[in-house]
C-alpha positions in Angstrom: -55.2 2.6 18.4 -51.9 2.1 18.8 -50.3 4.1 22.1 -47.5 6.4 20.6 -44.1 5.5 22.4 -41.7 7.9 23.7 -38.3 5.4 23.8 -37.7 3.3 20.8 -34.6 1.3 20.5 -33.3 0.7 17.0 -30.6 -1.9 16.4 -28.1 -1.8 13.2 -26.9 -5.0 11.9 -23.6 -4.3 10.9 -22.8 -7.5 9.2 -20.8 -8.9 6.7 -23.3 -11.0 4.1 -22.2 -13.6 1.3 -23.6 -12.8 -2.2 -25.6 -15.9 -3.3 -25.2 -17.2 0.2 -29.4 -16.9 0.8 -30.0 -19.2 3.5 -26.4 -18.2 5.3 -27.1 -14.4 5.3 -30.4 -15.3 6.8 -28.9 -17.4 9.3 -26.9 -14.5 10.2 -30.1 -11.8 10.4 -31.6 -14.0 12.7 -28.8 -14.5 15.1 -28.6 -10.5 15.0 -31.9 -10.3 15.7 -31.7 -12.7 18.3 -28.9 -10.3 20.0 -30.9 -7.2 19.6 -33.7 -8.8 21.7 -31.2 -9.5 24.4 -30.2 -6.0 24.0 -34.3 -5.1 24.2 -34.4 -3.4 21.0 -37.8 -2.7 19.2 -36.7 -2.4 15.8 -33.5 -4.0 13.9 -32.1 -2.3 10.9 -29.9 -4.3 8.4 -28.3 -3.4 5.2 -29.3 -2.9 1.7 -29.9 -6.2 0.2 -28.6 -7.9 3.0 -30.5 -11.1 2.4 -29.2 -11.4 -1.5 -25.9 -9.9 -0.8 -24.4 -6.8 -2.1 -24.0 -6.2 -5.1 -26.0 -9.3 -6.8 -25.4 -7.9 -10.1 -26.8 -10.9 -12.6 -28.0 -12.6 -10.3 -30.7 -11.0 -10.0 -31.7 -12.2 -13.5 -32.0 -15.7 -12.3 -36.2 -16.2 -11.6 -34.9 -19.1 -9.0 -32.4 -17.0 -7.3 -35.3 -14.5 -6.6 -37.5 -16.9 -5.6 -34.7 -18.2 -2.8 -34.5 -14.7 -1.5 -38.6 -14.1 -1.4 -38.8 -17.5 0.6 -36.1 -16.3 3.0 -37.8 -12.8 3.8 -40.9 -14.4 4.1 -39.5 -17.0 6.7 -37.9 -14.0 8.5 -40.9 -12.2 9.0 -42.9 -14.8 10.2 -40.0 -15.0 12.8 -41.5 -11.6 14.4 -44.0 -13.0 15.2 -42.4 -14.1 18.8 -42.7 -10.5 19.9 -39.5 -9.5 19.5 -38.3 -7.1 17.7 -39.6 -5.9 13.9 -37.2 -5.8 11.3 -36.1 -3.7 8.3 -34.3 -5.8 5.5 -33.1 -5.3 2.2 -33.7 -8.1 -0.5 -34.5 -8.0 -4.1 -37.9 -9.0 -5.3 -39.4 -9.6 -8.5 -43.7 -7.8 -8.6 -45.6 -6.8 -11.4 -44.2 -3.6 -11.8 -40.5 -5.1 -12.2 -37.9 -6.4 -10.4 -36.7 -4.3 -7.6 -34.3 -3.4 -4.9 -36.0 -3.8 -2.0 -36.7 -3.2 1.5 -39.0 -5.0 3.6 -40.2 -4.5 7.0 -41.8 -6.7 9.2 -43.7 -7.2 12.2 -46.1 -9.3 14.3 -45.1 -12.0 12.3 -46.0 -10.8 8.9 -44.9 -8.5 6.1 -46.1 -4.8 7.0 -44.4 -2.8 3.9 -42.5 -2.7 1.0 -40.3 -0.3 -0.1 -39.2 -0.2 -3.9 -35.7 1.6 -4.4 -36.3 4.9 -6.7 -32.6 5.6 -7.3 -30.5 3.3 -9.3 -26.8 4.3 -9.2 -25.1 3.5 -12.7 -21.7 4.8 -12.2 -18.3 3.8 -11.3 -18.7 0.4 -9.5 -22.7 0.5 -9.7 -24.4 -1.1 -12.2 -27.9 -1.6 -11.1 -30.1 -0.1 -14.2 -29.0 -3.2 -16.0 -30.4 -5.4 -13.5 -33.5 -3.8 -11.2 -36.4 -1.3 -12.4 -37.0 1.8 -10.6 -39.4 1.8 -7.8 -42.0 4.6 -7.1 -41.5 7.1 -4.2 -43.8 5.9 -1.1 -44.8 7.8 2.2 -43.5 6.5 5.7 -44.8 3.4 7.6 -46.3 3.3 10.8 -44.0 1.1 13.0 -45.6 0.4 16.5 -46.8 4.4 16.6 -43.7 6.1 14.8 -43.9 6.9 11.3 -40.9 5.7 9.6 -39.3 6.9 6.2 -36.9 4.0 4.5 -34.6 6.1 1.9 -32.3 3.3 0.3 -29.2 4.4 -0.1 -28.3 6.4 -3.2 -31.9 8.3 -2.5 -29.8 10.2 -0.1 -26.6 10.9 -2.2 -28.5 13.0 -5.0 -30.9 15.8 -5.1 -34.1 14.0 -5.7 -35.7 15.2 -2.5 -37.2 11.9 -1.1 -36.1 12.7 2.5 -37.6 16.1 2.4 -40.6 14.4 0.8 -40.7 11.7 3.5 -40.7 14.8 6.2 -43.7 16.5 4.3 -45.7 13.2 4.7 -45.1 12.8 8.0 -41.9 11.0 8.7 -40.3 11.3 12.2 -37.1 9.3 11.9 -35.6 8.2 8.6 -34.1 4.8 8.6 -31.1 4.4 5.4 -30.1 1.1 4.2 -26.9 0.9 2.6 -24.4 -0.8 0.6 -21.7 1.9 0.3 -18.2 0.6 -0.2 -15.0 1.9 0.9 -12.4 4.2 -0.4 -9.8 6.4 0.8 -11.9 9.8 2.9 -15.0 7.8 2.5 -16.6 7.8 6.1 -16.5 11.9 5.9 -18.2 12.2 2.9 -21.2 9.9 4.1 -21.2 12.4 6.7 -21.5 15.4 4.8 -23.9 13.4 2.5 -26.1 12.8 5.8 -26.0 16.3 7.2 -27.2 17.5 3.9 -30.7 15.3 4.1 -30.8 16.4 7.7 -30.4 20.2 7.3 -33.3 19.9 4.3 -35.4 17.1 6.2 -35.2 18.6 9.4 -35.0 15.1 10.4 -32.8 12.7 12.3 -31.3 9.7 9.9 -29.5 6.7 10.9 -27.4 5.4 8.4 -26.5 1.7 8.2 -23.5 0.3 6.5 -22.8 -3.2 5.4 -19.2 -4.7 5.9 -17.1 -7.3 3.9 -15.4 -7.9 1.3 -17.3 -8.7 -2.1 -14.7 -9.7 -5.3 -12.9 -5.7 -5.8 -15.1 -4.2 -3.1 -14.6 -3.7 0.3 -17.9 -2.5 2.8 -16.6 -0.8 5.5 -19.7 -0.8 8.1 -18.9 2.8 9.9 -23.0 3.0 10.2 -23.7 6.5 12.4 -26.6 8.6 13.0 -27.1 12.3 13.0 -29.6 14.1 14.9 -31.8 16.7 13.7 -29.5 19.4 15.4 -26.5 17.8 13.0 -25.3 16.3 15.8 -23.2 13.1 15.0 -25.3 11.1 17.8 -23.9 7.1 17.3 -20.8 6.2 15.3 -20.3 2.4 15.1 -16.8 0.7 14.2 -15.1 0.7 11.2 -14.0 -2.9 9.4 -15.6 -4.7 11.8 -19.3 -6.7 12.6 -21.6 -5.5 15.1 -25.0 -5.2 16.7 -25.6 -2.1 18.3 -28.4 -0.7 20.4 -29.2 3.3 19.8 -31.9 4.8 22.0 -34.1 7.1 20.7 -36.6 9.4 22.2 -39.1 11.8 21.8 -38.5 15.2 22.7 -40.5 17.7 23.4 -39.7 21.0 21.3 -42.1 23.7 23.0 -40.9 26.9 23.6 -37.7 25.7 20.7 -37.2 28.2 18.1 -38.4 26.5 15.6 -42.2 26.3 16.3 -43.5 24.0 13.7 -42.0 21.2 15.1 -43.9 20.6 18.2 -42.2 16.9 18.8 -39.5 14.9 17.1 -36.8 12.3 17.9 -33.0 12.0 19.0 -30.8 9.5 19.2 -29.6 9.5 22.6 -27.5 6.5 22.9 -24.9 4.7 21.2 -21.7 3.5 20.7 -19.1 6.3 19.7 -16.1 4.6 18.0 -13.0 6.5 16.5 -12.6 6.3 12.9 -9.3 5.2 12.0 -6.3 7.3 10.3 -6.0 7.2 6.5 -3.3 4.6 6.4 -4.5 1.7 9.1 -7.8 2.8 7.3 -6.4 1.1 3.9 -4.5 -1.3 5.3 -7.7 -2.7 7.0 -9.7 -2.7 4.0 -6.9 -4.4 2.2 -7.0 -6.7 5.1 -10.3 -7.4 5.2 -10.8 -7.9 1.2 -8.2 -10.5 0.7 -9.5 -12.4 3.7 -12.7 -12.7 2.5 -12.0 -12.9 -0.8 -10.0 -16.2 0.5 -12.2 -17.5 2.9 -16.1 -16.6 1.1 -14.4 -18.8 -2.0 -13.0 -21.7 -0.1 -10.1 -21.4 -0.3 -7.8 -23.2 2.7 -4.3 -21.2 2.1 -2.6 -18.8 -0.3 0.9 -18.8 -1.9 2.6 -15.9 -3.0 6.2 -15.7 -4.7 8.5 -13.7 -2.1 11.0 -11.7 -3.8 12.8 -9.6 -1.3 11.3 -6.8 -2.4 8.5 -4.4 -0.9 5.4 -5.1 -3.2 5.7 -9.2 -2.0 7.0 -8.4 1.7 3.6 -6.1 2.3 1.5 -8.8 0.3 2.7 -11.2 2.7 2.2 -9.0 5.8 -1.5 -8.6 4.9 -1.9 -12.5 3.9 -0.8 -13.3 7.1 -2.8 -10.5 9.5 -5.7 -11.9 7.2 -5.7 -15.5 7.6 -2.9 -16.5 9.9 1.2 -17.7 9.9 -0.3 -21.1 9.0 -2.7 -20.5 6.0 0.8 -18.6 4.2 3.3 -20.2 1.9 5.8 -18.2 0.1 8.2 -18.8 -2.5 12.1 -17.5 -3.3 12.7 -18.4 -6.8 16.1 -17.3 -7.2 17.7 -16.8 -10.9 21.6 -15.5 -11.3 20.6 -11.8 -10.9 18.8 -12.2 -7.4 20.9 -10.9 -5.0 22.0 -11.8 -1.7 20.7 -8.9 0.0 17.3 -10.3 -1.7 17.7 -13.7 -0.5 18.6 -12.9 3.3 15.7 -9.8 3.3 12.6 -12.5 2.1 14.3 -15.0 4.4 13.6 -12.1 7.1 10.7 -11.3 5.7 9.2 -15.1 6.4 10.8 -15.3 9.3 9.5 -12.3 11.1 6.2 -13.0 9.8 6.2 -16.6 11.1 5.2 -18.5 7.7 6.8 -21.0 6.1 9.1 -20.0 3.5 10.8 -22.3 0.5 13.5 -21.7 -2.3 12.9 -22.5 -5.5 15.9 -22.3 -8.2 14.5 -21.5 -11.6 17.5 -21.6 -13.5 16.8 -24.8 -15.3 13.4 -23.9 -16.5 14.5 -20.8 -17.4 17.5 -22.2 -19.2 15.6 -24.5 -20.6 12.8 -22.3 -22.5 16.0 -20.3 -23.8 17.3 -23.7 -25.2 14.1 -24.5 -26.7 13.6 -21.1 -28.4 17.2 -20.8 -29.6 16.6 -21.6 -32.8 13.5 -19.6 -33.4 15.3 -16.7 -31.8 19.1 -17.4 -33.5 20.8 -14.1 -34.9 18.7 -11.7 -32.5 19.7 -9.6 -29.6 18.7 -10.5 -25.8 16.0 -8.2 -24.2 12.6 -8.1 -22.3 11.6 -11.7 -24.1 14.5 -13.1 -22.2 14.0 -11.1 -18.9 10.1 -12.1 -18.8 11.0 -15.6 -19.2 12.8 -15.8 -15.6 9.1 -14.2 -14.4 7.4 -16.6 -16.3 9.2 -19.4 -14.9 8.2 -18.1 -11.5 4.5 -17.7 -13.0 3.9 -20.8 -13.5 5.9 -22.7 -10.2 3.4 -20.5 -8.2 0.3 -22.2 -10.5 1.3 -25.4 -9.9 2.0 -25.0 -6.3 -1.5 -23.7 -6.7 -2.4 -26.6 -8.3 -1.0 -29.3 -6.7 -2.3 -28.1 -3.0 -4.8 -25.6 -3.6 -3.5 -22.8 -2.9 -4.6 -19.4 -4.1 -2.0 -17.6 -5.9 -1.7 -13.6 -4.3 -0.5 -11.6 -7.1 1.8 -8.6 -5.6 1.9 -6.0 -8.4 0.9 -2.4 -7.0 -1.3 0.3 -9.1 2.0 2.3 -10.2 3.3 -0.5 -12.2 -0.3 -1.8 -13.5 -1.3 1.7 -14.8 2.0 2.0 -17.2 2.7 -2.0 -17.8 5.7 -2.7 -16.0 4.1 -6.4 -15.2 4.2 -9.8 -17.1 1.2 -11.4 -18.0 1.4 -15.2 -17.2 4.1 -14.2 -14.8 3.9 -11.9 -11.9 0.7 -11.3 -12.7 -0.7 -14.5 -12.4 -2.6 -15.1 -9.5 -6.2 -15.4 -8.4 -6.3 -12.1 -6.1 -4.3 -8.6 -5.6 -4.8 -7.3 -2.1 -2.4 -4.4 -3.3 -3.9 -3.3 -6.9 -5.2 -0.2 -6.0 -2.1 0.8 -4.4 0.4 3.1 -5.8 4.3 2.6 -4.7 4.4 5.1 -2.3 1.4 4.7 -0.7 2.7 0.7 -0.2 6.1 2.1 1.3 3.8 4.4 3.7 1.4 1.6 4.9 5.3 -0.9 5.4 6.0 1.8 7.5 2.8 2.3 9.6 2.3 -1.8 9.8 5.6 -2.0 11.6 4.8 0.2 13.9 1.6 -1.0 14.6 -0.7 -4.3 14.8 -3.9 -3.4 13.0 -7.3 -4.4 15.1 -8.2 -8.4 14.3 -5.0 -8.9 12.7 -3.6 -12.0 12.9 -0.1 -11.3 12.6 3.1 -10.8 15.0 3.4 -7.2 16.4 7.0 -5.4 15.6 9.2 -5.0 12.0 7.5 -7.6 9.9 8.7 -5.9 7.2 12.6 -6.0 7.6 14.0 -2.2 7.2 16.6 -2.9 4.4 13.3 -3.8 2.4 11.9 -0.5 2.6 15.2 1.1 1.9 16.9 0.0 -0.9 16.4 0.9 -4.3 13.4 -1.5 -6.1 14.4 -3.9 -8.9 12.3 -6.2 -10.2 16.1 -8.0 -10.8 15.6 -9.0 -14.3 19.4 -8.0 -15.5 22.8 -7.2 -13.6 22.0 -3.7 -11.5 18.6 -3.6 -12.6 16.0 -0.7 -10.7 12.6 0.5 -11.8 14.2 3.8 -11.8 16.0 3.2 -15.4 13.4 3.2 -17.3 10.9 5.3 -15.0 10.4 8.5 -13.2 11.1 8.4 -9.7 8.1 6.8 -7.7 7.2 10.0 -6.5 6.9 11.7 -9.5 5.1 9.1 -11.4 2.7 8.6 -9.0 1.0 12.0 -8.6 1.3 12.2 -12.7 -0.6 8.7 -12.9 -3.2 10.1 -10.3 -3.9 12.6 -12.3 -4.4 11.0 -15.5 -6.4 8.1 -13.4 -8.5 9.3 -10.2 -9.0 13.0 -11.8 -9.0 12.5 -15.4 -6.7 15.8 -16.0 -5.2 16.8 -19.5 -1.5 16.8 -20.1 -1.5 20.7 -20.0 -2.4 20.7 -16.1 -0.3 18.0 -15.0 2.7 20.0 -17.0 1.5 23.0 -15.2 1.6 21.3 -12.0 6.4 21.4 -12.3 5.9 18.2 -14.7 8.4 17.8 -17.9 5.4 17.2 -20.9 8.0 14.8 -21.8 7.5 12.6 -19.3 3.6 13.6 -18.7 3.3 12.4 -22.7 5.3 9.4 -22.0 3.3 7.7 -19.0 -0.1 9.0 -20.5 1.2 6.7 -23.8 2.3 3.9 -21.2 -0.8 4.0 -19.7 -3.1 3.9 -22.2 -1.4 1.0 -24.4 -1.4 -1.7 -20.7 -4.8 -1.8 -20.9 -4.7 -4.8 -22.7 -2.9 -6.3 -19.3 -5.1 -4.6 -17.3 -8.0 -6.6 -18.8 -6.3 -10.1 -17.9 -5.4 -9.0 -14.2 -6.5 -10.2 -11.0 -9.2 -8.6 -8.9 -7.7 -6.6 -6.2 -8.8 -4.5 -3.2 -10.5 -0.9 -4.5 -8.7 2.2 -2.4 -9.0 4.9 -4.3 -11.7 6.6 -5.9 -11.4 5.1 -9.4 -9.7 1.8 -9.6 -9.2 -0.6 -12.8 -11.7 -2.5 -13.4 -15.3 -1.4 -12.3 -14.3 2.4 -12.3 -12.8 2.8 -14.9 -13.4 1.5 -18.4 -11.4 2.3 -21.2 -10.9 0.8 -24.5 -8.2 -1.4 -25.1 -7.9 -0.3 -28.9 -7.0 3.5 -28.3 -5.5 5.7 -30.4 -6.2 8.8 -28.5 -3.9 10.7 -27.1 -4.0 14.2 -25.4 -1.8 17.2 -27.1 -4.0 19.9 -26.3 
């Protein structure tokens, strides 16, 4: 019979897997587990589907991409066999009851458990009825004398009652896998999701978080555990890898109020990181997406047109605290209505930031598409066609800069102009990623202003104004005609901004956003604008998800839509 223990230490593996990338995530468990033993932890924890990557989505549909992942968890656990520690790991795997999200924990060299996930989210950016069948609800496994209960991830979000259930059969510590991706306020509802299973379980839960960037998604690790007191006992790092070591013992409860619980477990060691603010909080996840974006696709360097203007000068900021001075080209393509003040802020811009920075003239291609189309267009007045021709010319230098050197394209548009159209498709939208999508203008001019006050942790980039001042304050113009700004044909930044996140992250009618000081006029107007660039929206560039509902996996509305709200 196996001696119950009184100290068991429990490792997270806080890493940052590549979807698809079977035989490099398990390269990267074993390492971890290789530190945890030098650490002289019993247990390791990793993430929910760490071996596959998170999310697989179609993957999983592929019979030989399943078979890869069952041949890697198999090797893995014959690796315990060296007396070091077990290990809990996520991977999907195809059994006669279905194909399943799955957790598997191993010991002594061999498989000791399986646990099938009962909870498949199918909301906002989850989609994983379409690809996995449900599992059953199973009791606790015995590791090494401690009973241990496995709730995967959404099993603790809703009100199914697994945890409690886990408790009732026995359960002393309940270990959470999870793939829970970041946006803005997300480490403090985890928190209060926790506490929740805690207060019902009457159990302690440690909750680990994959990191990394996955296409629109960012994982932003912040793993933590919370006692059975509701203690917040461990709290690991945000946006970055790491092994860590929690201690846990067994206490005894005699004489506590609570009489029926005569023994139990606390976590009474770990690291206890600080959580960052709200802004260096986004501007690390937008950080952290675009640089793996880049770097889990191959790509060497990125190009990115450098107008002058805020939207570019931020893009560039984050390209180069991503990847580096040297991995960044960018672009001035003046025309005749780019002004000087333009030319000499980019100039700044590039130089402050260290990256190399070239001028392009696009007044002969521009000219010349107007030349070509002069007879087509003969006896009509000049307008947007003409305008989005200088942005197309721009467009499609960038691509074949792209081209020619392979360089990824960084699209710079933020979430204000996206959500009512006021971008050009095969022009500033082209691009292969958006590190600013979910970004509405004034959240962009906030996180200028934090970044040049402050180098973010594992940036890359210089510290000081890497965003030159005059950038921030002037007026913004796309400079498409003589005096252009946004401002003439939109509300002020402000205003549209807390009309668009009404209409977009809480799905409000026009009636409350009027009675919020709004003119319905204007309400009416970017609820119309909105609706009709979804067509744009469709042809867009992935980008970093911030907010609660973004464009693209959040939220998915038709492109032909006639609706409109009039109360």
């Amino acid at each position: 019979m196996t001696k119950r223990p009184d100290v068991l230490r429990i490792a997270v593996a806080q890493l940052n897997p590549t979807v698809g990338d079977i035989a490099g995530n398990l390269a990267k468990a074993r390492e971890a587990r290789a530190d945890a033993a030098r650490q002289g932890a019993d247990l390791v924890l990793y993430t929910e589907l760490f071996i596959s990557g998170y999310p697989p989505e179609d993957l999983v549909l592929k019979p030989a991409f399943l078979a890869a992942c069952e041949r890697a968890v198999k090797e893995f656990a014959a690796d315990t066999a060296d007396g070091g520690p077990g290990v809990v790991v996520g991977t999907p795997l195809k059994r006669k009851t279905g194909t399943h999200n799955s957790v598997v924990v191993a010991d002594g060299g061999k498989i000791i458990a399986e646990r099938y996930k009962v909870d498949l989210p199918n909301y906002g950016e989850f989609d994983e009825k379409r690809v996995f069948d449900e599992g059953s609800i199973q009791g606790p496994y015995n590791f090494r004398g401690v009973k241990i209960g496995i709730p995967i991830c959404e099993e603790i979000w809703n009100d199914l009652g697994i945890c409690e259930t886990l408790a009732e059969n026995g359960a002393e510590i309940l270990l959470v896998p999870n793939g829970s991706p970041y946006y803005r306020g997300k480490v403090d509802v985890r928190h209060q999701v926790v506490l929740r299973q805690v207060i019902e379980a009457g159990l302690p839960i440690l909750f680990a978080n994959q990191l990394g960037g996955q296409d629109e998604l960012v994982f932003d690790g912040a793993s933590f555990a919370i006692n059975a007191d509701k203690s917040l006992a461990c709290q690991m790092s945000q946006f970055e890898e790491a092994v860590a070591v929690t201690t846990w013992k067994r206490r005894d409860a005699a004489g506590a109020q609570n009489e029926e619980k005569s023994d139990g477990w606390a976590c009474t060691g770990g690291p206890m990181s600080k959580i960052p603010e709200r802004d260096e909080a986004d501007y690390r996840a937008c950080m952290l997406g675009l640089r793996d974006y880049v770097n889990k696709n191959g790509f060497k360097n990125v190009v990115l047109g450098l107008s002058g203007g805020i939207d570019s000068a931020i893009c560039a900021a984050l390209a180069v605290d991503a990847l580096g001075e040297e991995r960044l080209r960018t672009v001035m393509m003046p025309y005749r209505y780019t002004s000087k003040d333009s030319l000499k802020d980019a100039e700044d811009c590039a130089r402050a930031l260290g990256c190399r920075y070239d001028i392009v003239p696009i007044a002969e291609p521009v000219e010349g598409f107007s030349h070509a189309l002069t007879q087509l267009f003969e006896g009509t007045k000049e307008g947007i066609t003409e305008e989005n021709l200088q942005s197309r010319a721009r467009g499609t230098i960038l691509m074949a800069i792209s081209n020619k050197f392979g360089s990824m394209v960084v699209t710079t548009g933020n979430k204000s102009e996206m959500s009512v159209g006021y971008a050009t498709l095969y022009g500033d939208m082209n691009g292969g990623f958006n590190p600013i999508k979910d970004l509405y203008k004034m959240q962009v001019y906030a996180l200028s202003a934090w970044r040049n006050t402050t180098v973010p942790p594992g940036a890359l980039g210089p510290s000081g104004e890497v965003i030159p001042k005059n950038i921030i304050d002037k007026a913004p113009s796309a400079e498409l005609r003589e005096n252009q700004t946004d401002q003439d044909s939109l509300p002020p930044y402000p205003v549209l901004d807390d009309i668009l996140e009404c209409l977009v992250e809480n799905e409000m009618g026009v009636d409350e956003i009027v009675a919020r000081g709004h003119p319905r006029e204007t309400v009416t107007r970017v609820e119309h604008l909105l609706y009709i660039a979804e067509y744009k929206r469709r042809q867009a560039a992935p980008g970093v998800k911030i907010t609660k509902k973004n464009f693209g996996r959040d939220r998915r509305y038709p492109i032909t839509n006639r609706f409109r709200d009039r109360g």
